[in-house]
C-alpha positions as CSV (number, residue, x, y, z in Angstrom):
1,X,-19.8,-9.9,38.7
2,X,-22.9,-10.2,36.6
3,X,-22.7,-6.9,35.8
4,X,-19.1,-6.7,34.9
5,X,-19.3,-9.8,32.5
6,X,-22.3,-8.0,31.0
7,X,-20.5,-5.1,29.8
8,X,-17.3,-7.0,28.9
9,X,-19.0,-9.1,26.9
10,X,-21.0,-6.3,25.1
11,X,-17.6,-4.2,24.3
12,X,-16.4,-7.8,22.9
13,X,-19.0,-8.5,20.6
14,X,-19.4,-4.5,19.8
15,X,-15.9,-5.2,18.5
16,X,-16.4,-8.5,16.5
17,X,-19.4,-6.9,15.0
18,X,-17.3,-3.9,14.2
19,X,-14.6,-6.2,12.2
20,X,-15.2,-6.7,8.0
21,X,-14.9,-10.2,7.4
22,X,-12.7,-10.1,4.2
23,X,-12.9,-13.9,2.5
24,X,-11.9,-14.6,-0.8
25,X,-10.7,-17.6,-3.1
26,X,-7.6,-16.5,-5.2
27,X,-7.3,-19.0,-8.5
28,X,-4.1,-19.8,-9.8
29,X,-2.7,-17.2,-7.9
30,X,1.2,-16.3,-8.5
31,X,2.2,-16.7,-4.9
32,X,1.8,-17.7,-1.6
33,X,0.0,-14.5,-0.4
34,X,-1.8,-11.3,-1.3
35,X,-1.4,-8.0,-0.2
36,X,-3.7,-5.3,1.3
37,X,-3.5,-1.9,0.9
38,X,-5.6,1.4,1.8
39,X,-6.7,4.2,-0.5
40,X,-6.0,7.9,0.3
41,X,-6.7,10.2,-2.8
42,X,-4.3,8.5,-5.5
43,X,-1.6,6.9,-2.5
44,X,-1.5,3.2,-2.1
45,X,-0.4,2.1,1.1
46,X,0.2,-1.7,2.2
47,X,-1.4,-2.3,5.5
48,X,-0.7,-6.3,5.9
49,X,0.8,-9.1,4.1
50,X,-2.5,-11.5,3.7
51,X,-1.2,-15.7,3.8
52,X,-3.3,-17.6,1.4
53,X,-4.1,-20.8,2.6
54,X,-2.8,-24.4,0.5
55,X,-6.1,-23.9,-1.5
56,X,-5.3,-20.2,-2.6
57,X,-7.6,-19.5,0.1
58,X,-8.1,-16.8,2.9
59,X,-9.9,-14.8,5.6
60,X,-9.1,-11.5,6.7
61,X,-10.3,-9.2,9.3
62,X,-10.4,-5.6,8.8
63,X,-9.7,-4.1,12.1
64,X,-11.0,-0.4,13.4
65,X,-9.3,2.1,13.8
66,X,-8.9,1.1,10.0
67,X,-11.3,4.0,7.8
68,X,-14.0,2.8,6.4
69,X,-13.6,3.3,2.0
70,X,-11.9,2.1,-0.8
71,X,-9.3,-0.9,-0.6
72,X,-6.6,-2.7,-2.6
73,X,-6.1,-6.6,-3.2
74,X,-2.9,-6.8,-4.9
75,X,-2.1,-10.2,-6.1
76,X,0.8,-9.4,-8.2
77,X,2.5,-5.9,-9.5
78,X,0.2,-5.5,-12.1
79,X,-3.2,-7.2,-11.0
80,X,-5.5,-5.9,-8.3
81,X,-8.9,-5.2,-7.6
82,X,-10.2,-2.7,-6.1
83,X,-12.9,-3.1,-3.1
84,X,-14.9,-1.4,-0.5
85,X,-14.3,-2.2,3.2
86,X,-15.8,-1.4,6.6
87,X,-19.6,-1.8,6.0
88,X,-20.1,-5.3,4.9
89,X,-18.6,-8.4,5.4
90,X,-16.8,-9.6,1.7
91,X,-16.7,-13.0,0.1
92,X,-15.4,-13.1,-3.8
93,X,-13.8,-15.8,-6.2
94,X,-11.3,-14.7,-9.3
95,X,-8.6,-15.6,-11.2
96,X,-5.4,-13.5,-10.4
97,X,-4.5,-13.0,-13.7
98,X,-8.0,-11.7,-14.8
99,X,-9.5,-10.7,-11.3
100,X,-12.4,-7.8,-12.7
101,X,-13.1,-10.2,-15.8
102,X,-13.6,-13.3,-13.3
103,X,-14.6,-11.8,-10.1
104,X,-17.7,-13.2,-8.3
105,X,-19.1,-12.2,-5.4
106,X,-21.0,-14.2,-2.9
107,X,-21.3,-11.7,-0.4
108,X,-21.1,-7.4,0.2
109,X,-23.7,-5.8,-1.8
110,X,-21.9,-2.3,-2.2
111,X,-19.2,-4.5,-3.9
112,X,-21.9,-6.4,-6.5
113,X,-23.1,-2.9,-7.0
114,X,-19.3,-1.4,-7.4
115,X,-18.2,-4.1,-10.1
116,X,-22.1,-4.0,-11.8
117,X,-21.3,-0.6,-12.3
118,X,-17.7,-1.2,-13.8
119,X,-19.1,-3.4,-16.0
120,X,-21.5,-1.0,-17.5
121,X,-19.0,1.4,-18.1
122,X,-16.5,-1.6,-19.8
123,X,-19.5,-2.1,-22.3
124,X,-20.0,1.9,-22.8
125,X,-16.7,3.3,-22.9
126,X,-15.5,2.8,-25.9
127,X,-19.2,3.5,-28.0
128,X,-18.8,6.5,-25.5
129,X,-15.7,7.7,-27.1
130,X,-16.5,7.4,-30.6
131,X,-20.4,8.9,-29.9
132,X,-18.5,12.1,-28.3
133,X,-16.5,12.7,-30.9
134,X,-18.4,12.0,-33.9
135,X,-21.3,14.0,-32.1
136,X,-18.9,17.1,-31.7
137,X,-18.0,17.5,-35.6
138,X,-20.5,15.8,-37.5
139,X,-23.4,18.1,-39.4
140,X,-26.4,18.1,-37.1
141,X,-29.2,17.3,-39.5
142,X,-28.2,14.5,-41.1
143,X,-29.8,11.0,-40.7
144,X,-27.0,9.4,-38.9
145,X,-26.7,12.0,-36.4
146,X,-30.0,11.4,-35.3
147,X,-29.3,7.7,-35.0
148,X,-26.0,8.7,-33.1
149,X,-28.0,10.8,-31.3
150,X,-30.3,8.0,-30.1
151,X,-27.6,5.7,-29.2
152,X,-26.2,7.9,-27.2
153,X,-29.6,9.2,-25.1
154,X,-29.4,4.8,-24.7
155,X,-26.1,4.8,-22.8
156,X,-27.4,7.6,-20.8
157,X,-30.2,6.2,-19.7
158,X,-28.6,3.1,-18.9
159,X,-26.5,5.1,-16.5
160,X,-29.4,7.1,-15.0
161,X,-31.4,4.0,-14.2
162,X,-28.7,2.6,-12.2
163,X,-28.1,6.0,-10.6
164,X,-31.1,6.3,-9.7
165,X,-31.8,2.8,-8.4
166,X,-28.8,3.6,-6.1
167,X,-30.0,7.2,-4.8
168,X,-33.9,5.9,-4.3
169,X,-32.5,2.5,-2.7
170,X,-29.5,3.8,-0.6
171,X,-29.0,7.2,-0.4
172,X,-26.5,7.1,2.0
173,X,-23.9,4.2,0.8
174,X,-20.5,5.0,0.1
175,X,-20.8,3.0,-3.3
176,X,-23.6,5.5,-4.2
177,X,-21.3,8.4,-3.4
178,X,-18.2,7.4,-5.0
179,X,-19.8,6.1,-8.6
180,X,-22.0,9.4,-8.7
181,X,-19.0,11.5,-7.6
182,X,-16.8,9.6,-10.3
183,X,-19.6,8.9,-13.4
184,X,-22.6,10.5,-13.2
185,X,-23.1,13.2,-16.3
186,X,-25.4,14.5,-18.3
187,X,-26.5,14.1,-21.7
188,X,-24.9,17.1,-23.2
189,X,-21.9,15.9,-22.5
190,X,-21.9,14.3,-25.9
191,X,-21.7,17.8,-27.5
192,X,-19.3,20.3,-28.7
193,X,-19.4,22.7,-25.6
194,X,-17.9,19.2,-24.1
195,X,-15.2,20.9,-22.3
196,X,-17.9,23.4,-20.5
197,X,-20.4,21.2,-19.2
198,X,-17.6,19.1,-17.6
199,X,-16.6,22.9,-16.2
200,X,-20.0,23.2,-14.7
201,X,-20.1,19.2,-13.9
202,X,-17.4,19.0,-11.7
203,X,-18.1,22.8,-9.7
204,X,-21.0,21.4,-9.0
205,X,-20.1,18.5,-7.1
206,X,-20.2,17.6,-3.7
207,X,-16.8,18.0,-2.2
208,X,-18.0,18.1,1.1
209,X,-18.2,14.4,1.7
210,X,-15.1,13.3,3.8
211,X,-15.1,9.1,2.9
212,X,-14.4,10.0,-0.5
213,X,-11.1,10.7,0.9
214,X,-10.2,6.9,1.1
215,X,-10.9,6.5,-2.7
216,X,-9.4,7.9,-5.5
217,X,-12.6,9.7,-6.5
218,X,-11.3,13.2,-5.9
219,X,-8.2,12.8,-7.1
220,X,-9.1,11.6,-10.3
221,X,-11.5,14.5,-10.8
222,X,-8.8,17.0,-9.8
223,X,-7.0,15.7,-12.7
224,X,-10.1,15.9,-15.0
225,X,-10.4,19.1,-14.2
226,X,-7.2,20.4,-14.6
227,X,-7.1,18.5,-18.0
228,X,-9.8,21.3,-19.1
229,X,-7.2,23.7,-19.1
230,X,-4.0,21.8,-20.3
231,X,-3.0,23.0,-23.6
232,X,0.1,21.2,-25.6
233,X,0.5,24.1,-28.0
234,X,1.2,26.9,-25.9
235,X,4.9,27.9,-23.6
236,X,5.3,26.5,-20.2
237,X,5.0,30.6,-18.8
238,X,1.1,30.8,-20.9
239,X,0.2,27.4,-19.4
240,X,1.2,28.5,-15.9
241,X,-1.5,31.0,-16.4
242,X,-3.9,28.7,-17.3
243,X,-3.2,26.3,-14.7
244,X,-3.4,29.2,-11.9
245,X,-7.4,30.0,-12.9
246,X,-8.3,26.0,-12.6
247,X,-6.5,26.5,-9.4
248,X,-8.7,29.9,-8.3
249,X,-11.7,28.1,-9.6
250,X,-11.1,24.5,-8.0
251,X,-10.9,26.8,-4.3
252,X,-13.8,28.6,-5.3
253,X,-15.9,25.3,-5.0
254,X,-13.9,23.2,-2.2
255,X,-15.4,24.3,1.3
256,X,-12.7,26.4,2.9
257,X,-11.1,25.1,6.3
258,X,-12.3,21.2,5.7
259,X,-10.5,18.5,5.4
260,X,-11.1,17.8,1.2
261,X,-9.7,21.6,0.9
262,X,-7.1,20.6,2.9
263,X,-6.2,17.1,0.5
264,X,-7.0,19.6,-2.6
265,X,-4.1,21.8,-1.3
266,X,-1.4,18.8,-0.4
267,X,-2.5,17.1,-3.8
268,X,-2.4,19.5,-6.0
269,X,1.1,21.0,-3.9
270,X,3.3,17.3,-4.4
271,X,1.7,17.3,-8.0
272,X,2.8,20.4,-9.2
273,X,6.3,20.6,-7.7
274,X,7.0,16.9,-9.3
275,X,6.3,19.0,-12.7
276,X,8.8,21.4,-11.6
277,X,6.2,24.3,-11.4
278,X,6.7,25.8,-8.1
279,X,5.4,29.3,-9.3
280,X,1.9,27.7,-8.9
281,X,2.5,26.0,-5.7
282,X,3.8,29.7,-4.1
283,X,0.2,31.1,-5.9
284,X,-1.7,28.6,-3.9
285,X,0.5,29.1,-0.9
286,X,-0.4,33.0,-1.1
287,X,-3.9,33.3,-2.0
288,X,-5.0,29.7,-0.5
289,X,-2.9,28.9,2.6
290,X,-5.1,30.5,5.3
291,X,-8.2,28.7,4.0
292,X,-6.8,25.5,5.5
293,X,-6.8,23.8,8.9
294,X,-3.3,22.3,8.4
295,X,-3.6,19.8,10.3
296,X,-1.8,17.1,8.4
297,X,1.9,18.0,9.4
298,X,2.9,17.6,5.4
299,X,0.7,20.0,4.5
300,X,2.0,22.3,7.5
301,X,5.5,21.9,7.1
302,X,5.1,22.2,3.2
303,X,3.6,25.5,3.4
304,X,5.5,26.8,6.4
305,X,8.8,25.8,3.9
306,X,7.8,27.8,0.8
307,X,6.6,30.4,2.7
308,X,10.0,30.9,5.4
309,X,12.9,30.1,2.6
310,X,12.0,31.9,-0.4
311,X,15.1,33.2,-2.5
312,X,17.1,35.6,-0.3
313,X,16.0,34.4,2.7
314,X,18.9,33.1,5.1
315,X,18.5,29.5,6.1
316,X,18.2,28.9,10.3
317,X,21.6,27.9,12.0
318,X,21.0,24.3,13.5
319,X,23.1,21.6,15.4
320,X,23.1,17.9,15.1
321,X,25.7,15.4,15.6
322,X,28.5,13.9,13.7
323,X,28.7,10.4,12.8
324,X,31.3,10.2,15.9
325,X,28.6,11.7,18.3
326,X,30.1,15.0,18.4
327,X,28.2,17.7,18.5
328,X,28.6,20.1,15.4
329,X,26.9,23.6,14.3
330,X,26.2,24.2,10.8
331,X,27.1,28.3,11.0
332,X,30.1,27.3,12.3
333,X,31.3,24.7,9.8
334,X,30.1,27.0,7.2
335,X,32.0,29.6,5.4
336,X,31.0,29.8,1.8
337,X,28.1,28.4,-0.9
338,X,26.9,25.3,0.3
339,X,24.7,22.6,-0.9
340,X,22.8,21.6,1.9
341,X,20.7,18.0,1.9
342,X,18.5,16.2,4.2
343,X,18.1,12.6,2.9
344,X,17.9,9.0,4.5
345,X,19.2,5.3,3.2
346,X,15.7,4.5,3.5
347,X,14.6,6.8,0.6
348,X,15.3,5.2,-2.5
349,X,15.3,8.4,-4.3
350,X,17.6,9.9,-2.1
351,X,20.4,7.0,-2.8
352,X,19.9,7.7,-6.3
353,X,20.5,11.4,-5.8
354,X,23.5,10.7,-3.3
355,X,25.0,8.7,-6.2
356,X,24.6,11.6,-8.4
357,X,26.1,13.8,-6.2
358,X,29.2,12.0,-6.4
359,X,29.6,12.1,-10.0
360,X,29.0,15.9,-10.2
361,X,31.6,16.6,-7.1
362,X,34.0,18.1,-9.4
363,X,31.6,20.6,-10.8
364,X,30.7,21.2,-7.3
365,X,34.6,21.6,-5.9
366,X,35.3,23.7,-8.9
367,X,32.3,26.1,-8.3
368,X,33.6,26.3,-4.4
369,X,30.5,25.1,-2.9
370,X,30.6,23.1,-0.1
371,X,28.2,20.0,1.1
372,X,26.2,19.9,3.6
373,X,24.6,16.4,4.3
374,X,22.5,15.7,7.1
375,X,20.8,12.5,7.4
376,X,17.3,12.0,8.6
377,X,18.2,7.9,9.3
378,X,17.2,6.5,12.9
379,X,19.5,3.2,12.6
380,X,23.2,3.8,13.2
381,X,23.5,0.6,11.7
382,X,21.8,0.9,8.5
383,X,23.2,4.4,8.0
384,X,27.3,2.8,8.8
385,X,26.3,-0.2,6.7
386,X,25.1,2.3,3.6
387,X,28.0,4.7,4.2
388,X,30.5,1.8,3.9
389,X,29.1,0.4,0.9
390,X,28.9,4.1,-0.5
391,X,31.8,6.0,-1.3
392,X,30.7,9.8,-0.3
393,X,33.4,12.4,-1.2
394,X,31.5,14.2,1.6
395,X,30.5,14.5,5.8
396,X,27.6,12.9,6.7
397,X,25.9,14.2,10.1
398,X,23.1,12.6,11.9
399,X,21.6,12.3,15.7
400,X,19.3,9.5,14.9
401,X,16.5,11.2,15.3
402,X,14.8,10.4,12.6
403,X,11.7,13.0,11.9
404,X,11.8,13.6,15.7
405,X,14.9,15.6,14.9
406,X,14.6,19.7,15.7
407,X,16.4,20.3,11.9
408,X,13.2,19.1,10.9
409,X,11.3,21.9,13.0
410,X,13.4,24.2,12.1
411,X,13.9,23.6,8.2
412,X,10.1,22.9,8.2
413,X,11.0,19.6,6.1
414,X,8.3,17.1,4.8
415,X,9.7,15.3,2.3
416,X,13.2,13.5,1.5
417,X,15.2,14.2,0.0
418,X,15.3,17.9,0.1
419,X,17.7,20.5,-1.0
420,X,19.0,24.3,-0.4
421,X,21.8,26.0,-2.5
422,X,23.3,28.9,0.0
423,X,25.3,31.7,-1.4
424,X,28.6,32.6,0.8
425,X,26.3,34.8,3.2
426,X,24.1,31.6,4.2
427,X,21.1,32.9,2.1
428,X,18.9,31.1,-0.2
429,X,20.1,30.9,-3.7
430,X,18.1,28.0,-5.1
431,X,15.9,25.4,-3.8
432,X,16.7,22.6,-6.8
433,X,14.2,19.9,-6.6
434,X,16.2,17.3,-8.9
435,X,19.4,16.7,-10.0
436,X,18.5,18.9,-13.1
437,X,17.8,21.5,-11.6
438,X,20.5,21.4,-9.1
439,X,22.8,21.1,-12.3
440,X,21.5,24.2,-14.2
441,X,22.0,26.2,-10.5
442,X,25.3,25.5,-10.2
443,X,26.5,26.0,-13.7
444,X,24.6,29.4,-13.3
445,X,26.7,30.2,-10.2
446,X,29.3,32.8,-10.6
C-alpha cells in the first residue's frame, strides 16, 4: 500500500510540477475576462476563456499536453501581449489599454528577458531606420557619415551585449532562440548591399529548431525573405519568377523531411494561393513535395489535391446523402458543366460565398451549368436552421459527417470552402478559388 501511495503520489506531484502557473493583474481591464491563445507560425488559436476575478485578477494553469512556446493574452481585439509558457511559472501587472508600455513582471525570467529585449528594439527602431537609409546613399567620406557611422556601431553593440549575455548565460532557452532567430544581425546590415547580407543572414539560420514552431519567428522571416525579392515595378508573370528562386533557395536551406520543412511548405502553400498564384504553389508541389514527411493531414490533402485534379483531369464519382437521407450519386445526378462546392454553415467565408452564389445564379443558368453543393456540416440542425433562413436556388447534400466524410478522402479536401468547375464530360475545367475567379471562369465558358 506503501508502495502504491509512493508512486501515486510522485506521478501527482510530477504533474503539478509540470503545470505553468500563469498569474497576472489586468488594470482597468474592458471586461470580465481575458482570453488565451497558442502560437503556431503566424495562426492564433484560443485555447480557454480566462475569468478575471472582481479585482481584474487571475490564475491560470497551463496544462501538458499543451507545447511548450510562444503564447497570447488577449484582453481586447486590439490589445495583447505576447508571452512565453511551459518553462517558468508567470506573474505580471499591466494596464489593458497599454499592456507592453505598463507591463511588469514579478516573476518568469525568459519573459523579463523577452520584454527587456522589446524594449531595446522600441528605443532602436526608428534611429535604425533612418541610420540604414541615410548610410546606404549618403557620400562615405564625409564627417557626418562617420558620426552616423558611430551611432550605428552603438545600436549594434547594444544588441550584441544582450546577445551575448543570453548565449553565455543560457544557451539553451527558448527566449534565447527566438530573439536571435528574429533580431540578431550584423553590422553591415546598415549598408548598401542591405538586401544581400539579409540574403546570407537568413540562409544561415538555424531552421532546425522545432519550438520555434509555436512562435511566429519563422514565419515572420519567411516573409522577410520573400520581401527580398518582391518588386512593385515589374508584371505579375516576371514576379512569379522571382518568387519561384526565393522559393528554390528557402528549400535549399530548410532540412528536407523535418517538421520546419514541412510548416515552410503548408505556409508558404495557404499564402500563396490567398494571392491567387497557384503557379508557384504547383512549382513547390513538383520540385518540393517529396522532401516532406506529410504528416499534418493539411499539408497531405493539399498536396495530394493539386497534384490528382489538375486541369483535364476528371473529378472522382462519390455518394453522400440528401438532406431527406436518401442516398444520391453525383455521376448520376450529373449530366453537364457543374459547379461543384464543399462548404459548411460553420465557415463564415463559405456563407459569404453561398450568398454570392445566389446573386450570380442567372449567369450560372444561362451558361447551363449546374450546382453541385455538398455540405461538410455535422449538425442537422444548424445546417436546417441556416438553409431555412437562406434562400438557395440550389440542392444541398450532406451525411453529417463532417471531415469524417469519404468525399473528403476522395476529393483530398483541406480547406472550406472549396470549388471545381466540370465541363459536360465531368473533367476539370477550373479550380476558382474566389468569387472572382469563379466569375471570370464562367464568363469564359463557351
Amino acid at each position: 500500500m506503501k508502495w502504491f501511495l509512493c508512486i501515486a503520489f510522485s506521478v501527482f506531484f510530477v504533474e503539478i510540477s509540470a503545470q505553468t502557473r500563469v498569474e497576472g493583474e489586468i488594470l482597468a481591464s474592458p471586461g470580465d475576462h481575458i482570453i488565451i491563445a497558442e502560437h503556431f507560425g503566424d495562426k492564433i488559436n484560443p485555447i480557454d476563456t480566462i475569468p478575471l476575478d472582481e479585482d481584474n485578477c487571475f490564475v491560470y494553469h497551463l496544462h501538458p499536453p499543451r507545447e511548450k512556446g510562444l503564447y497570447r493574452l488577449m484582453f481586447s481585439e486590439k490589445r495583447w501581449l505576447d508571452v512565453i509558457l511551459g518553462w517558468d511559472n508567470l506573474k505580471f501587472q499591466c494596464v489593458a489599454d497599454a499592456p507592453v508600455e505598463s507591463l511588469e513582471i514579478m516573476a518568469s525570467w525568459q519573459n523579463k528577458k523577452l520584454f527587456e529585449f522589446i524594449n531595446i528594439i522600441d528605443n532602436q527602431n526608428k534611429k535604425v531606420d533612418v541610420l540604414r537609409n541615410f548610410i546606404s546613399h549618403y557620400p562615405d567620406d564625409d564627417k557626418l557619415m562617420k558620426l552616423c557611422k558611430k551611432e550605428a556601431k552603438a545600436l549594434h553593440q547594444t544588441r550584441k551585449e544582450f546577445f551575448d549575455d543570453l548565449r553565455k548565460n543560457h544557451p539553451d532557452a527558448f527566449v534565447t532562440s527566438y530573439l536571435t532567430f528574429l533580431f540578431e544581425w550584423p553590422l553591415n546590415m546598415f549598408h548598401s548591399n542591405n538586401a544581400e547580407v539579409k540574403h546570407e543572414m537568413i540562409s544561415n539560420k538555424d531552421w532546425s529548431n522545432t519550438l520555434l514552431l509555436n512562435s511566429d519567428a519563422y514565419s515572420k522571416t519567411l516573409i522577410d525573405y520573400l520581401m527580398l525579392y518582391g518588386n512593385r515595378n515589374t508584371g505579375r508573370e516576371q514576379q512569379i519568377s522571382l518568387y519561384k528562386q526565393a522559393i528554390d533557395s528557402i528549400f535549399s536551406f530548410i532540412p528536407d523531411h523535418s517538421p520546419v520543412y514541412d510548416y515552410a511548405m503548408l505556409y508558404l502553400m495557404e499564402g500563396f494561393e490567398q494571392f491567387n498564384m497557384e503557379p508557384l504553389v504547383i512549382h513547390m508541389i513538383e520540385n518540393y513535395a517529396d522532401n516532406c514527411n506529410r504528416t499534418e493531414s493539411k499539408l497531405d490533402n493539399r498536396i495530394n489535391y493539386y497534384e490528382t485534379f489538375q486541369n483535364g483531369a476528371t473529378a472522382p464519382d462519390f455518394i453522400t446523402t440528401t438532406l431527406d437521407g436518401e442516398p444520391v450519386n453525383f455521376y448520376e445526378e450529373v449530366s453537364g458543366k457543374t459547379l461543384l462546392v464543399f462548404w459548411a454553415t460553420w465557415c463564415g467565408h463559405c456563407k459569404q460565398l453561398n450568398q454570392s452564389l445566389v446573386e450570380i445564379h442567372p449567369q450560372l443558368e444561362q451558361k447551363n451549368i449546374d450546382v453541385i453543393s455538398v455540405s461538410l456540416d455535422h449538425d442537422p440542425d444548424e445546417l436546417t436552421t441556416y438553409l431555412e433562413n437562406t434562400d438557395l436556388p440550389f440542392e444541398v447534400w450532406c451525411d453529417y459527417q463532417g471531415w469524417k466524410s469519404d468525399v473528403v478522402d476522395q476529393y483530398y479536401l483541406y480547406a472550406t470552402p472549396t470549388m471545381l468547375l466540370l465541363g459536360k464530360d465531368k473533367t476539370i475545367i477550373g479550380k476558382p478559388l474566389n468569387l472572382n475567379q469563379l466569375v471570370y471562369m464562367i464568363n469564359d465558358i463557351q
